[in-house]
C-alpha positions as CSV (number, residue, x, y, z in Angstrom):
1,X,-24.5,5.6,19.5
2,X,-22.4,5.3,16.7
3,X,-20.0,2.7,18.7
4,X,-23.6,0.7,19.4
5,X,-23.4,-2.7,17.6
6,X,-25.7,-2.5,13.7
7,X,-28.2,-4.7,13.2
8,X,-30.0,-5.1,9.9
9,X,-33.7,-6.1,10.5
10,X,-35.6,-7.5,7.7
11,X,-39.5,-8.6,8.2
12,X,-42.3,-8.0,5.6
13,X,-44.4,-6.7,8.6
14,X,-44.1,-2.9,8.8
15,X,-45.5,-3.0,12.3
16,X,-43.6,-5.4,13.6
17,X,-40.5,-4.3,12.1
18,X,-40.8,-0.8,13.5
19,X,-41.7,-2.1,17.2
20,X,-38.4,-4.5,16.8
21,X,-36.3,-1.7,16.1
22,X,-37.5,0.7,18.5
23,X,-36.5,-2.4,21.3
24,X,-33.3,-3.3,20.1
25,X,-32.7,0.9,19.5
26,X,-33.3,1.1,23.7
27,X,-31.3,-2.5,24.4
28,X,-28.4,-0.4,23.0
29,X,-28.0,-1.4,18.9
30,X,-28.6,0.5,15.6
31,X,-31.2,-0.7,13.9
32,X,-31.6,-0.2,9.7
33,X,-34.8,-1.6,9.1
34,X,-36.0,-3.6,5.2
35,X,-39.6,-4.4,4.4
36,X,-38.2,-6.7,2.0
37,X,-35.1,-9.7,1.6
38,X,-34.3,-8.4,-1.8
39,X,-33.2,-4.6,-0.7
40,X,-31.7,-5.8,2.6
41,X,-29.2,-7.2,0.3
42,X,-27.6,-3.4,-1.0
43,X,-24.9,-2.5,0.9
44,X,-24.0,-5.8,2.1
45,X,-19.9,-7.2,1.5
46,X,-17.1,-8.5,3.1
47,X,-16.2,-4.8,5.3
48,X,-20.2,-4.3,6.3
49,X,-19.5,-4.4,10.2
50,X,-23.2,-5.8,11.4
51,X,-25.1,-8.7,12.1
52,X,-28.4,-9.5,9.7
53,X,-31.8,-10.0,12.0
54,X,-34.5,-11.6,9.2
55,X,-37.6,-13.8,9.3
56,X,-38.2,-16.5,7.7
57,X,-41.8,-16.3,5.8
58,X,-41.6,-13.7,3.3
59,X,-42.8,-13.3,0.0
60,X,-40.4,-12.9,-2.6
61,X,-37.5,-13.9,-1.6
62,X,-37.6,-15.4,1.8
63,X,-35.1,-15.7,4.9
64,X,-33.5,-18.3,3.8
65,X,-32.6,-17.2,0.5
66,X,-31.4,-14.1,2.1
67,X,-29.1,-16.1,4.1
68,X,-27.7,-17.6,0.8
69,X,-26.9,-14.8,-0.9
70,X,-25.3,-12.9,2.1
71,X,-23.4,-16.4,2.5
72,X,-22.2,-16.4,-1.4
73,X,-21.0,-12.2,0.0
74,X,-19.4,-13.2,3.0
75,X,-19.3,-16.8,4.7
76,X,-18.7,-14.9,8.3
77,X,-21.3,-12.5,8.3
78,X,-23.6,-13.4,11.2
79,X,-27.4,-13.9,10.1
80,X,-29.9,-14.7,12.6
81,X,-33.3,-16.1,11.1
82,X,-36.5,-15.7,13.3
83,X,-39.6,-17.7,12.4
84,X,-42.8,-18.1,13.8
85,X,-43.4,-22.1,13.4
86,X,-41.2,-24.0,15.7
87,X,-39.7,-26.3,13.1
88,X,-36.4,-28.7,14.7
89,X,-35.5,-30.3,11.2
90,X,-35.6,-26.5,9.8
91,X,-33.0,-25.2,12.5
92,X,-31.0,-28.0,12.3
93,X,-30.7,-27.7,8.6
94,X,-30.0,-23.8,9.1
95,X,-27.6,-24.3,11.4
96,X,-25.8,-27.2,9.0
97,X,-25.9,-24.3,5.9
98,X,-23.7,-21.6,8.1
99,X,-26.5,-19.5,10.1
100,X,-25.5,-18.1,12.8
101,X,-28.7,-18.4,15.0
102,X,-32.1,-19.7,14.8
103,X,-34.7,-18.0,16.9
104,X,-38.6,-18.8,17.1
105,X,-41.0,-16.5,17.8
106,X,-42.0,-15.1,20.0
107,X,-38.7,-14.1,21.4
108,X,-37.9,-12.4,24.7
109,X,-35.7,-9.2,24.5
110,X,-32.8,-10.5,26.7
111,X,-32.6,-13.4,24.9
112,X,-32.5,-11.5,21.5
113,X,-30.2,-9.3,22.4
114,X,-27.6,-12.0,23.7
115,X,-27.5,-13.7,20.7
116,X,-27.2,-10.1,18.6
117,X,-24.3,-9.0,21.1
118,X,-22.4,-12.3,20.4
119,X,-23.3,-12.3,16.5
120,X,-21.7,-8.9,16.6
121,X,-18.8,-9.7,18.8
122,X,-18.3,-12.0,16.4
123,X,-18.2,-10.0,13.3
124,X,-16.0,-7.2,14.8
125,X,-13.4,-9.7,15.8
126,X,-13.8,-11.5,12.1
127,X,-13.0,-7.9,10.9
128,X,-10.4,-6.7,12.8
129,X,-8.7,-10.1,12.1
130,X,-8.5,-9.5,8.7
131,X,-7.5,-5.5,8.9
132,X,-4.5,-7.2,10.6
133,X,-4.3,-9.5,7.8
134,X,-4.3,-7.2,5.0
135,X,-2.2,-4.6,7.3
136,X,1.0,-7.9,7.7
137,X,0.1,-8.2,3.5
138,X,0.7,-4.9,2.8
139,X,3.8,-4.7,5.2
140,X,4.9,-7.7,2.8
141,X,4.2,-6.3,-0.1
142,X,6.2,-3.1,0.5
143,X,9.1,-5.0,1.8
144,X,9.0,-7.1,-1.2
145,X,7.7,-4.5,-3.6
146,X,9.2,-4.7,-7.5
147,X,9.3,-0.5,-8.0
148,X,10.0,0.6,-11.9
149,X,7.9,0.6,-15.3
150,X,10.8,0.0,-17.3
151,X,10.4,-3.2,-19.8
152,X,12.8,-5.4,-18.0
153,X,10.8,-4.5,-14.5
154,X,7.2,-5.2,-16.4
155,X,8.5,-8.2,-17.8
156,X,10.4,-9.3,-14.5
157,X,7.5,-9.3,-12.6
158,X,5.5,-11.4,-15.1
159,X,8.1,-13.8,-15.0
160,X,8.2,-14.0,-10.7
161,X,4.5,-15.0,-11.0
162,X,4.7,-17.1,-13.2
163,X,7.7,-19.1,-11.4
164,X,5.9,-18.5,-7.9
165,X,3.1,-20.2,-8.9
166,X,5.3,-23.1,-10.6
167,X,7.1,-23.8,-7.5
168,X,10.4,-24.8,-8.7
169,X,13.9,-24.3,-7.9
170,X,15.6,-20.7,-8.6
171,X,18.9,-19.0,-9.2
172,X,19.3,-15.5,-9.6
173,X,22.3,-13.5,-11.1
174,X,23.0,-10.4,-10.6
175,X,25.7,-7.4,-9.1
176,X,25.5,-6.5,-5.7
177,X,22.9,-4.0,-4.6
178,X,20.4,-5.0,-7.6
179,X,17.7,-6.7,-5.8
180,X,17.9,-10.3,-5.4
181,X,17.1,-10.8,-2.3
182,X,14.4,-8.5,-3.1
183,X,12.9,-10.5,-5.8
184,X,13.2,-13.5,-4.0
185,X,10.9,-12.2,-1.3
186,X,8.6,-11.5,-3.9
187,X,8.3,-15.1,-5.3
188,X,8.1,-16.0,-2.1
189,X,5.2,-13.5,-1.1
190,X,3.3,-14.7,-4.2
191,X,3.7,-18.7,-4.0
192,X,1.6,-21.0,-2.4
193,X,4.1,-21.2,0.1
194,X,3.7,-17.5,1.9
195,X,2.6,-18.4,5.0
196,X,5.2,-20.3,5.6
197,X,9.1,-19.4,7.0
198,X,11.0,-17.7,4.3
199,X,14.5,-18.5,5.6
200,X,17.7,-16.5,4.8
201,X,21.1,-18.0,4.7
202,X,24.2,-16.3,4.1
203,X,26.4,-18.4,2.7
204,X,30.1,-16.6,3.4
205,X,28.9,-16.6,6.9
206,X,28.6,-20.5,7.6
207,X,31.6,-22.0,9.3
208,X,32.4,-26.2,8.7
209,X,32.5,-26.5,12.2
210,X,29.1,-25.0,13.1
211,X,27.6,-26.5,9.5
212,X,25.5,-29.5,10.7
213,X,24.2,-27.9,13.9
214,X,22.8,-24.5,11.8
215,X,21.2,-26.4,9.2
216,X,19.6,-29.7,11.0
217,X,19.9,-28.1,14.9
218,X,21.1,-29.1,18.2
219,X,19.4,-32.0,20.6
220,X,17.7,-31.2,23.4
221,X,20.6,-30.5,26.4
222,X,19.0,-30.8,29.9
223,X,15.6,-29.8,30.3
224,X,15.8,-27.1,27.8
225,X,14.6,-27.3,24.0
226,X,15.6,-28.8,21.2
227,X,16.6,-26.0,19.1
228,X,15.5,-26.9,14.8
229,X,18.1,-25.6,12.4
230,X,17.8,-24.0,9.1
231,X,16.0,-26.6,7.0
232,X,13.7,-28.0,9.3
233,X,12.4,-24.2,9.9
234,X,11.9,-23.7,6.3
235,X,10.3,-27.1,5.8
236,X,7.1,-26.1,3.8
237,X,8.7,-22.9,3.2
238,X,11.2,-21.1,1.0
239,X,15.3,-21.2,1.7
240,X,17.4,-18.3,0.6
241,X,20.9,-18.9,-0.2
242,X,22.4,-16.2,-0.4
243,X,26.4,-15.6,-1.8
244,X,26.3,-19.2,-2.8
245,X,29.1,-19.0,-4.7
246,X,31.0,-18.4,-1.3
247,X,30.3,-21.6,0.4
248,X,33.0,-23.6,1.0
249,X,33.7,-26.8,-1.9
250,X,32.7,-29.5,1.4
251,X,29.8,-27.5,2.2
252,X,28.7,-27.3,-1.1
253,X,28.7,-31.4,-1.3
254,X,27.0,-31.4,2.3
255,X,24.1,-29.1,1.1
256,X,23.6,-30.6,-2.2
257,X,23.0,-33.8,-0.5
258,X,20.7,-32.2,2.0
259,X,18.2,-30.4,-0.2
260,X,18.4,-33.6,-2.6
261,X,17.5,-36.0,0.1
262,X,14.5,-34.3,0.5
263,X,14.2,-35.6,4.6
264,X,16.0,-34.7,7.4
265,X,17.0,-36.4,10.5
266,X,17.5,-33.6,13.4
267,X,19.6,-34.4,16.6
268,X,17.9,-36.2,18.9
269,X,14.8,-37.6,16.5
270,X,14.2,-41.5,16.1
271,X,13.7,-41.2,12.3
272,X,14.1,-39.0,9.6
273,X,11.3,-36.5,8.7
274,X,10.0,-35.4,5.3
275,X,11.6,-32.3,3.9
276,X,9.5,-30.4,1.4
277,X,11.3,-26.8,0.6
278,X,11.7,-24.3,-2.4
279,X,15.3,-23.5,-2.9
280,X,16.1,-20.1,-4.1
281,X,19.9,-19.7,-4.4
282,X,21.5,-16.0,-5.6
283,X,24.9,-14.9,-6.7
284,X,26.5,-12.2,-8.0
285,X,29.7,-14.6,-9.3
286,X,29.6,-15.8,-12.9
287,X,29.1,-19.3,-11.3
288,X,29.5,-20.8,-14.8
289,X,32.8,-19.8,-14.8
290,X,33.4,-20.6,-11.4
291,X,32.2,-24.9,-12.3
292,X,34.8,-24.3,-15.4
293,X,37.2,-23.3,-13.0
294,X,37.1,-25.9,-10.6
295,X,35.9,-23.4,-7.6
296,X,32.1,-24.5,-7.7
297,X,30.6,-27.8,-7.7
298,X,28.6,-28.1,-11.4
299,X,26.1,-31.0,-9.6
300,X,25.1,-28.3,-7.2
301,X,24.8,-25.4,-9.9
302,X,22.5,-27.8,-12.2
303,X,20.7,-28.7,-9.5
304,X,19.8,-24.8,-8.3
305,X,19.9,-23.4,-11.8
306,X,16.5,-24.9,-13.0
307,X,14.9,-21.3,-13.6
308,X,17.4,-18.2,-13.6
309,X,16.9,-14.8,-13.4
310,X,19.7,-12.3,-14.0
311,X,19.4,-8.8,-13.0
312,X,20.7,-5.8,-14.5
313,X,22.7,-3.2,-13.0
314,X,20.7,-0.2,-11.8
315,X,22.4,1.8,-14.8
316,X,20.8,-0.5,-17.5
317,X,17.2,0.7,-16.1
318,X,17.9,4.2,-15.5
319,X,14.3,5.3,-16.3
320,X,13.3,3.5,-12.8
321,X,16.0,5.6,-11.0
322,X,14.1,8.8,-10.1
323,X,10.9,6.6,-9.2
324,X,13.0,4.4,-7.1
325,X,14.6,7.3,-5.5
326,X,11.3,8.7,-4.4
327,X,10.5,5.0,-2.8
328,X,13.8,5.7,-1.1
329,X,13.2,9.1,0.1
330,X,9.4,8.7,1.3
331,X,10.4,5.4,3.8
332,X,13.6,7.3,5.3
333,X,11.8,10.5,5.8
334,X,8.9,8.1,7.6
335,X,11.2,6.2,9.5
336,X,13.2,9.1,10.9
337,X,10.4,10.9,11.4
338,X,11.4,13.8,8.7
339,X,10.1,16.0,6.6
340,X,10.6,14.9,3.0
341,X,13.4,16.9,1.7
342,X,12.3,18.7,-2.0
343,X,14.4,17.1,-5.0
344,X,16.3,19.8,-6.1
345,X,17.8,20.4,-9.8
346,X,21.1,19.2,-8.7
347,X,19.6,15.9,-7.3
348,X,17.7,15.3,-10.5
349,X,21.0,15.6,-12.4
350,X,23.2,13.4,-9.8
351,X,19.9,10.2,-10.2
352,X,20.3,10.8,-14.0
353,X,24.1,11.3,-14.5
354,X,25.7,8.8,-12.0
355,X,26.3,5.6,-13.3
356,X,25.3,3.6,-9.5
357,X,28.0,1.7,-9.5
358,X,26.5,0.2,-5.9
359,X,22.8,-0.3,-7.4
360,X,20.1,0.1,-5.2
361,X,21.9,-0.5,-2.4
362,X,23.7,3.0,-3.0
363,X,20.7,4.9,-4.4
364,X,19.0,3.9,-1.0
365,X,21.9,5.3,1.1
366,X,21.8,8.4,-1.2
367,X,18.2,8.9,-0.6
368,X,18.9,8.4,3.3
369,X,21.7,11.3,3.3
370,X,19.1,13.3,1.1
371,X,16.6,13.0,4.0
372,X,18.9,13.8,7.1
373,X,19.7,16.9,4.4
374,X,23.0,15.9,4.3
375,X,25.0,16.8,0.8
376,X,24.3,14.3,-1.4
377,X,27.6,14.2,-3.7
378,X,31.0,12.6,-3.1
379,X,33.5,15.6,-2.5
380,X,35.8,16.2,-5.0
381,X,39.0,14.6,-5.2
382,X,42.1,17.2,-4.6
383,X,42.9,19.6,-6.7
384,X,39.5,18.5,-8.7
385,X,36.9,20.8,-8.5
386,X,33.3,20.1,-8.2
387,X,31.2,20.7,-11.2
388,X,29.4,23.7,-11.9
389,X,25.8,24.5,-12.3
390,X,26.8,24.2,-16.1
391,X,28.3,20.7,-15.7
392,X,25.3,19.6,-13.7
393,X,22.3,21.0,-16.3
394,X,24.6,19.7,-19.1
395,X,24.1,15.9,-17.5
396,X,20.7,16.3,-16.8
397,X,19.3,17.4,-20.4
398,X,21.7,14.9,-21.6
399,X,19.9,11.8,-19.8
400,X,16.7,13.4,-21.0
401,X,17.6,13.0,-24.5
402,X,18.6,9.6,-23.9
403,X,15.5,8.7,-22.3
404,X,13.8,10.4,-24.6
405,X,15.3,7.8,-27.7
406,X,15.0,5.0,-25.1
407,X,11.4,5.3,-25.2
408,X,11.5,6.1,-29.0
409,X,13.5,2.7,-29.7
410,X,16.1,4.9,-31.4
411,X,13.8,6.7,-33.6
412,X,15.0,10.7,-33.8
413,X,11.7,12.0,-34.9
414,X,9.6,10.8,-31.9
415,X,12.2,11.4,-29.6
416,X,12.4,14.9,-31.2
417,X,8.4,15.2,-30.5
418,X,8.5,14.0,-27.4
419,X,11.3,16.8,-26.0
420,X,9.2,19.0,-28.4
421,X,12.1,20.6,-29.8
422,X,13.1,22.0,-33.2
423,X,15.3,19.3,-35.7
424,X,18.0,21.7,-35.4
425,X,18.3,22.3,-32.0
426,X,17.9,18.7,-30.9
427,X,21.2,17.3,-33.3
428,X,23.1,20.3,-31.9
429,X,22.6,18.9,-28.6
430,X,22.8,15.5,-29.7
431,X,26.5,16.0,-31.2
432,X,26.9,18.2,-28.0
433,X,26.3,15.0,-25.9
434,X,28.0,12.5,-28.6
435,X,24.9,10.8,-28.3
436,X,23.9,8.8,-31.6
437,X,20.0,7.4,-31.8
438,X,21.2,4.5,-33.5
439,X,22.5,3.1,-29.8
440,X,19.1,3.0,-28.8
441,X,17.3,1.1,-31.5
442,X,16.7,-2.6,-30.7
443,X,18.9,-5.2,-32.1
């Protein structure tokens, strides 16, 4: 029975409500069974799977009431008021409010139970819908997840909601490998535009000749369809330019004059149509040098540099590296259907003494070769040998010490503390490493 639809009866008749529930228990439902509107209420939310079965005259709070506090829970959770006065205006005006059924009394069993069997039909498929909506939001949300507790990672995500809700224009700066695309998801994921296209264009890849048919599309050849290019697909949406910097100088012209025209007229179409998009453009040029220079149009850069955001190279947040790492290593070992390999010594000292020249993009593939168990470390170059145990504990305490005054802003004493070792020991190691704590303090 415990696949039988639940039905939550509710009538201040004791008789009546155990003689209900002993038919609908042999028509084939669970019955939980309230002498009053006001209990009927505990346990009632937007995952309770059932259908509500109340009457109307009750003291207290009556039927109706019921309805409008379950309503206030969950608009589409079925309730189905019975009542013993055959009132039209009163159905109608339950109906208008959101109830699901109106029955009058007395009711006969096969009539009863069809409306119960379609109330709950209709709250398993509300339910399942939105288990397959949080399920595609939680899929988004890992594809677009910001991982790291550093202060530039706290503070970067503050700034993406605040410039997802603001909807404007944005560039963002950075190396290759650090995120941008990324973090351009994420604004994305978190504007009021999210359920509509994010659209990714890579910039080095569009050719002159095929410029106007990929961004306004083709007309209509024969019988088949017309096929809409880039911008009229992410009309409503977000476009992603990534690489600008590598357009070509006539294409640069062309798509400034697109995205500023704010319509489009496709191929084929007797009139323009409205364009409404949020451009999110990413480089990892030093495009203010490149409009000096001559090699990037300054109208365009103005005109997508409204908001930036630079990002760091993975090195300058290195205290996100070993929880990044474990992001890494958990979706490889999913997706290939591994074990997760243990983090050994020497991969602690390789995430905290390599400088990641390749930024996420190589601590990912590092994490990948970690999980198909793989050796994780570039071989040594000839005649170079490849460091020792010694070598390798010697980086790792070093980079603890670091973080350690990281965390401390600089300040010896608390870093001491926090490594919990002696003032003598801890400058040994510190002239050791030539590390000085005066690097680390702010400003």
């Amino acid at each position: 029975m415990t696949d039988a639809p639940l039905v939550r009866l509710v009538d201040d008749d004791p008789d009546l409500l155990e003689a209900q529930a002993q038919a609908l228990h042999l028509a084939g439902f669970r019955a939980e069974t309230f002498t009053d509107a006001a209990s009927a209420l505990d346990g009632l939310g937007r995952d309770w799977p059932g259908v509500v079965l109340s009457d109307v005259r009750m003291p207290g709070m009556d039927g109706f009431q019921l309805f409008q506090r379950i309503h206030a829970l969950d608009p589409d959770l079925p309730v189905i008021l019975l009542t013993g006065h055959g009132d039209v205006p009163m159905a109608v005006a339950a109906l208008k409010q959101g109830v699901y059924d109106f029955l009058t009394k007395p009711v006969g069993g096969d009539t009863l139970a069809a409306a119960l069997t379609r109330a709950a039909s209709n709250r398993a498929l509300v339910l399942e819908n939105r288990a397959l909506r949080r399920q595609q939001q939680d899929s988004a949300a890992r594809e677009t997840r910001l991982i790291g507790q550093s202060p530039f990672m706290q503070h970067l995500r503050e700034t993406i909601s605040r410039l997802a809700e603001a909807g404007s224009d944005v560039l963002i700066l950075g190396p290759g490998g650090s995120g941008k695309e990324t973090v351009a998801r994420a604004i994305h994921r978190q504007s009021p535009r999210r359920a509509r296209a994010f659209v990714h264009i890579a910039c080095a890849a569009l050719d002159e000749a095929r410029f106007e048919a990929e961004m306004l599309g083709t007309e209509q050849q024969g019988r088949g369809p017309r096929q809409p290019g880039r911008l009229e697909t992410a009309h409503r949406g977000t476009l992603y330019l990534d690489e600008i910097e590598a357009l070509a100088p006539p294409l640069q012209a062309r798509l400034l004059a697109l995205i500023e025209a704010r319509q489009i007229q496709p191929p084929g179409t007797a009139a323009p149509r409205p364009l409404d998009l949020r451009v999110i453009a990413a480089s990892h040029a030093d495009l203010p040098r490149l409009v000096q220079a001559g090699a990037f149009r300054g109208d365009l850069y103005y005109r997508l540099s409204g908001a930036t955001l630079t990002l760091p190279p993975l090195a300058e947040r290195r205290e996100d590296i070993p929880e990044l790492f474990r992001h890494f290593l958990l979706a490889a070992s999913a997706r290939l259907n591994l074990p997760v390999a243990p983090v050994t010594g020497a991969v602690k000292a390789r995430l905290v003494g390599y400088g990641w020249p390749g930024n996420l993009r190589e601590l990912q593939q590092f994490a990948e070769s970690h999980a198909l168990g793989l050796t994780p470390f570039d071989p040594p170059a000839e005649g170079d040998e490849a460091p020792g145990l010694a070598d390798l504990v010697g980086e790792y305490e070093a980079e603890l010490i670091r973080e350690a005054l990281r965390l401390a802003q600089g300040n010896a004493t608390q870093a001491m503390a926090r490594l919990r070792l002696p003032r003598k020991t801890f400058y040994d190691k510190l002239t050791r490493h030539g590390i000085r704590p005066a690097d680390f303090r702010p400003g």
